[in-house]
C-alpha atoms as an extended CHARMM CRD file, in Angstrom:
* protein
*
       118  EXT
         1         1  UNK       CA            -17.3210000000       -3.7020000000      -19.0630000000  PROA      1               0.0000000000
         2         2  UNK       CA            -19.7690000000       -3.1200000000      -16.6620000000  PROA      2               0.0000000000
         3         3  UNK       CA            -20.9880000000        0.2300000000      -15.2580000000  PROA      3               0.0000000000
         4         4  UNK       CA            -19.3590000000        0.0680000000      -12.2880000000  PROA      4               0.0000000000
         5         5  UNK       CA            -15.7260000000       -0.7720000000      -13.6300000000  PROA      5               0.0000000000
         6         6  UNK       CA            -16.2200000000        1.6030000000      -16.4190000000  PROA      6               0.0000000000
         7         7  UNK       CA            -16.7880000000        4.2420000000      -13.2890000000  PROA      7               0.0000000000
         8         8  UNK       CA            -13.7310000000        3.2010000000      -11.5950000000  PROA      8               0.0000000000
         9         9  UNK       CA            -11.8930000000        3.3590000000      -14.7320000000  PROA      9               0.0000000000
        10        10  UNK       CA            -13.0060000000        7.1180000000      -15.4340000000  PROA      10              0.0000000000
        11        11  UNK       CA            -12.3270000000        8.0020000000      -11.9620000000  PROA      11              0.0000000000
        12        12  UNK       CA             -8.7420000000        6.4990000000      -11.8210000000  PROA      12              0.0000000000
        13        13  UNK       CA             -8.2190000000        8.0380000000      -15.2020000000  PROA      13              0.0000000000
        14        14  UNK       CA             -8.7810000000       11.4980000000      -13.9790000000  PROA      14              0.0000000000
        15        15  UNK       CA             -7.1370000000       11.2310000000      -10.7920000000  PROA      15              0.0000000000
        16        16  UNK       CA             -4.0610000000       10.1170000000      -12.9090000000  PROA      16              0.0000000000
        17        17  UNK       CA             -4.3530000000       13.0220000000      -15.3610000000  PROA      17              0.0000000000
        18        18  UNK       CA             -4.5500000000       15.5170000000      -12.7330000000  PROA      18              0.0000000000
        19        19  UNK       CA             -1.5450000000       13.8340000000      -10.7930000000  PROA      19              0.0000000000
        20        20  UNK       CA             -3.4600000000       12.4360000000       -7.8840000000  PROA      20              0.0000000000
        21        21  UNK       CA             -2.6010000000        9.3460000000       -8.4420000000  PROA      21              0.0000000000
        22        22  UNK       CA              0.9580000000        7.7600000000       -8.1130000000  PROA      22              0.0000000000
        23        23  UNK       CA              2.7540000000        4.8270000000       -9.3380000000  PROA      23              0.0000000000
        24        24  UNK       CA              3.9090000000        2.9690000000       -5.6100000000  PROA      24              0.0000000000
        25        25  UNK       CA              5.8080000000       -0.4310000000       -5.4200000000  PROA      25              0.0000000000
        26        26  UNK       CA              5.8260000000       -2.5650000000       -1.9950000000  PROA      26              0.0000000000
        27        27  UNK       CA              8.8760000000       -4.9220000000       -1.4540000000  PROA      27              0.0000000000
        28        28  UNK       CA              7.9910000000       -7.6240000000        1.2860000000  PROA      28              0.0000000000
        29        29  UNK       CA             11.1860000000       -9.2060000000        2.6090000000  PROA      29              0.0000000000
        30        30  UNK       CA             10.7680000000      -12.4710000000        4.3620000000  PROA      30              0.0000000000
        31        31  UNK       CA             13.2860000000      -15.0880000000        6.1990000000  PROA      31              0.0000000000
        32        32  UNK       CA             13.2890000000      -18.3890000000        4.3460000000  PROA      32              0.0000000000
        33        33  UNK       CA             14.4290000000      -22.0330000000        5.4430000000  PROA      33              0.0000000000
        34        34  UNK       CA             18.5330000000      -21.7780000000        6.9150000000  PROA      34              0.0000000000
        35        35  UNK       CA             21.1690000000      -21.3500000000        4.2410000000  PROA      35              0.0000000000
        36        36  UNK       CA             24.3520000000      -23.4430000000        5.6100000000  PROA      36              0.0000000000
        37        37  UNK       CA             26.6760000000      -21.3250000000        3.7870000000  PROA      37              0.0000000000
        38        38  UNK       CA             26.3000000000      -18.4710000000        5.6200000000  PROA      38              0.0000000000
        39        39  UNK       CA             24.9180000000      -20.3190000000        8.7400000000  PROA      39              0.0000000000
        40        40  UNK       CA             21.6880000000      -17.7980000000        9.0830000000  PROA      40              0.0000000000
        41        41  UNK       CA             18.1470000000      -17.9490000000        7.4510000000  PROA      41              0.0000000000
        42        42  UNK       CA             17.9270000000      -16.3890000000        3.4760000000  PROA      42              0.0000000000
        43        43  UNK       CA             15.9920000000      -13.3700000000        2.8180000000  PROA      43              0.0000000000
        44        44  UNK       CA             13.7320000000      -13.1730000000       -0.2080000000  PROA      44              0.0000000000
        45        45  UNK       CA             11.9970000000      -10.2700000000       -1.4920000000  PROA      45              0.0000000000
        46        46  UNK       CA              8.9570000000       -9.6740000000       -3.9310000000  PROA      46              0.0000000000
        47        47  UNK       CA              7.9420000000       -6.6970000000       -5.4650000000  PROA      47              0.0000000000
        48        48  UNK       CA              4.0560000000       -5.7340000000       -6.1770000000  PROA      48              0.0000000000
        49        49  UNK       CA              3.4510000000       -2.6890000000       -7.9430000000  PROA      49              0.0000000000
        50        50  UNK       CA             -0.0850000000       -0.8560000000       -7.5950000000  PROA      50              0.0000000000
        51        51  UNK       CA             -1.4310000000        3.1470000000       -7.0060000000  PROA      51              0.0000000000
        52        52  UNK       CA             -2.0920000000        5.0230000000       -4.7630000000  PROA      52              0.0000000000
        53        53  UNK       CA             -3.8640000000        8.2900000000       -4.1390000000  PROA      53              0.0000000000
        54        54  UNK       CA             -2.6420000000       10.4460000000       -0.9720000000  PROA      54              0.0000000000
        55        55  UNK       CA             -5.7410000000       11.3260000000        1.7320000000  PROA      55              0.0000000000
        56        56  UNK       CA             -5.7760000000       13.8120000000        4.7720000000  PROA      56              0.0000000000
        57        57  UNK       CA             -5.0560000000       11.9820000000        8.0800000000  PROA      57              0.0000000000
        58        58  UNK       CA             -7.6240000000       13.8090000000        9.2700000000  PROA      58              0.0000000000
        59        59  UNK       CA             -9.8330000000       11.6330000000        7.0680000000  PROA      59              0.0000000000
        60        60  UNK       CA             -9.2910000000        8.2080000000        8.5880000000  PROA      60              0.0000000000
        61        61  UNK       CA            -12.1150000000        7.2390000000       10.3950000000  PROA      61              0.0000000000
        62        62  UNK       CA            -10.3970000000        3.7960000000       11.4730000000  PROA      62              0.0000000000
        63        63  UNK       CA             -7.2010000000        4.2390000000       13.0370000000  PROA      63              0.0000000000
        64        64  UNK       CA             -6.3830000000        2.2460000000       15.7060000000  PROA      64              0.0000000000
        65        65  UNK       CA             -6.2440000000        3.7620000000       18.4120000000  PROA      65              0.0000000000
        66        66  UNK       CA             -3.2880000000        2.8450000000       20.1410000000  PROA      66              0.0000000000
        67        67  UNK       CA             -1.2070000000        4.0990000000       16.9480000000  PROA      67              0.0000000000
        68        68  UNK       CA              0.5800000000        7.2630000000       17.1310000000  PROA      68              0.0000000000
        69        69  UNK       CA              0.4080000000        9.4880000000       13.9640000000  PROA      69              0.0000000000
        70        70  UNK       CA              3.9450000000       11.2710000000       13.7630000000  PROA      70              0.0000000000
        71        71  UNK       CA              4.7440000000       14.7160000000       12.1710000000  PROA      71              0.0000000000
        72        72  UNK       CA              5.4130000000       13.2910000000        8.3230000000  PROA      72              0.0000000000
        73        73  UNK       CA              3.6060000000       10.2190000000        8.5140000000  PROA      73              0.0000000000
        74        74  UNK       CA              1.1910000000        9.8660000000        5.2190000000  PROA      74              0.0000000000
        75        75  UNK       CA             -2.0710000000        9.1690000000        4.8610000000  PROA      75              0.0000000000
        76        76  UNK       CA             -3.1220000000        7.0490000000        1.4490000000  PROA      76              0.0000000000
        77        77  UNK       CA             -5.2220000000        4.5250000000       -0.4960000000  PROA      77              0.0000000000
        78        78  UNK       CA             -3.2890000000        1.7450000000       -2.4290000000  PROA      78              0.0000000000
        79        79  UNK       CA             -5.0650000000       -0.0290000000       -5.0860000000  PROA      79              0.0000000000
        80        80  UNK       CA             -3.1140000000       -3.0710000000       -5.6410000000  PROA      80              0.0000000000
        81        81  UNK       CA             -4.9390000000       -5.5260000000       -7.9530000000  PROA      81              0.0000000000
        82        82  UNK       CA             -4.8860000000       -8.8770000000       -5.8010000000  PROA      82              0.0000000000
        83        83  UNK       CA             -2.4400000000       -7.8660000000       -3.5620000000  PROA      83              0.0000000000
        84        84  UNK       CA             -2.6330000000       -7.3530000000        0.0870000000  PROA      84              0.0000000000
        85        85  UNK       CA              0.3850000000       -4.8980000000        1.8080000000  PROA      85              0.0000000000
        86        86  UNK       CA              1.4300000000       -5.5970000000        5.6370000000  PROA      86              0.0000000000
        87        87  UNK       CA              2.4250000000       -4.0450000000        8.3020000000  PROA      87              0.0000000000
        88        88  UNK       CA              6.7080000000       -3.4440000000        7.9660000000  PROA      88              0.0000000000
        89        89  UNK       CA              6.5290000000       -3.8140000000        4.1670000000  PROA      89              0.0000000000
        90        90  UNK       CA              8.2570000000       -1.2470000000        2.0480000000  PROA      90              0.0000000000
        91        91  UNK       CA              6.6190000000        0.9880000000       -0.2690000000  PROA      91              0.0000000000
        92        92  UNK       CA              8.4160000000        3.1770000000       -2.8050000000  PROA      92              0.0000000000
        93        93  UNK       CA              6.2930000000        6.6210000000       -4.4060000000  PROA      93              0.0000000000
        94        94  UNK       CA              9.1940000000        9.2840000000       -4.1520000000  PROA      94              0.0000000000
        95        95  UNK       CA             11.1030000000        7.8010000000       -1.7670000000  PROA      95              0.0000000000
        96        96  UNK       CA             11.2960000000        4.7240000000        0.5390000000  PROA      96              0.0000000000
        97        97  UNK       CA              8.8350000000        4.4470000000        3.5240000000  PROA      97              0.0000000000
        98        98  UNK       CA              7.5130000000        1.8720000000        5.7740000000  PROA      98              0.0000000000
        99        99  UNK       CA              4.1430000000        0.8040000000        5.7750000000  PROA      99              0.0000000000
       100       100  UNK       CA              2.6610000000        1.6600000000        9.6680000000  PROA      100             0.0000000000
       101       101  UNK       CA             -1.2020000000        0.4470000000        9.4590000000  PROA      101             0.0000000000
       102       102  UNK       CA             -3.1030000000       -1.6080000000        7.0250000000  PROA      102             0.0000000000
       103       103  UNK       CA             -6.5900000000       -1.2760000000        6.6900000000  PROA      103             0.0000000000
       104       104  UNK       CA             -8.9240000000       -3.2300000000        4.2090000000  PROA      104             0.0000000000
       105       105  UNK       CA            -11.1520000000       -1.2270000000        2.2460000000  PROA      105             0.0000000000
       106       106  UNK       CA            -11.5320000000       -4.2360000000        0.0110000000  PROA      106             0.0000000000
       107       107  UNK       CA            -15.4380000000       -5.4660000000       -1.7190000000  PROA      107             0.0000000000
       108       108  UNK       CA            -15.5610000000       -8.5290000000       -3.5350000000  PROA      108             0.0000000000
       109       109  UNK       CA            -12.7800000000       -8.8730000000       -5.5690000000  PROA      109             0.0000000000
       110       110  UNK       CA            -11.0170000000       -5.4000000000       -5.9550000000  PROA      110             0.0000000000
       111       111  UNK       CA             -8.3670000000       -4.5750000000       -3.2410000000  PROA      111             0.0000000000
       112       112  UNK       CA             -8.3340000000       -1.5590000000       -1.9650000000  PROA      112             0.0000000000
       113       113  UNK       CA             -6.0630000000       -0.6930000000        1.6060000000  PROA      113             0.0000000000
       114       114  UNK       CA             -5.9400000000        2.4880000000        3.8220000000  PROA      114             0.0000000000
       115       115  UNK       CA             -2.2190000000        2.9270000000        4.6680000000  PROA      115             0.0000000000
       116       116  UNK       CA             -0.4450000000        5.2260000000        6.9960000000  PROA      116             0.0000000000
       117       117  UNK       CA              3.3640000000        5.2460000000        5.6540000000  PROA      117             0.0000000000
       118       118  UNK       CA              6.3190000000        6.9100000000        7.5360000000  PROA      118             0.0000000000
């Protein structure tokens, strides 16, 4: 390993310890071709599991700014190994939510997304 991935490994491993961290899974449900049997298009949803550590809304220096934060809306960072989230996906921590704004924190080949959930 290098230095940098050993880092990131120490890091996440004490952010996990100390319960900063949290197991989240996104569903993405999408309309496929038309299913004649029931006469409409079929839904199909994956499942991508990554973590996530919750941040201060405060702390966003990237917000759009035509989006509204609401009272309850969550500020956080999802790692999720190859995987980029979208705008409308699900994402389960505690309970169900809806993913409000992506933003790519990505570098190279790690993935790495500021989310606002609701």
């Amino acid at each position: 390993m290098s230095e940098i991935t050993d880092l990131q490994q120490t890091v996440y491993n004490d952010l996990l310890s100390n319960g900063y961290s949290f197991s989240a899974t996104i569903t993405r449900t999408t309309k496929t071709g038309y299913d004649p049997i029931t006469g409409g298009q079929t839904e199909t949803s994956t499942e991508h599991t990554g973590y996530i550590v919750f941040k201060k809304i405060s702390e966003a220096k990237s917000i759009p700014k035509y989006f509204e934060v609401n009272e309850g809306d969550k500020a956080c960072l999802f790692a999720g190994n190859g995987f980029e989230p979208f705008v409308n996906d699900k994402i389960f921590i505690d309970k169900n939510y809806q993913i409000k704004v992506v933003i790519d924190y990505s570098a190279g080949t790690s993935s790495l997304f500021f989310l606002i959930i609701r």
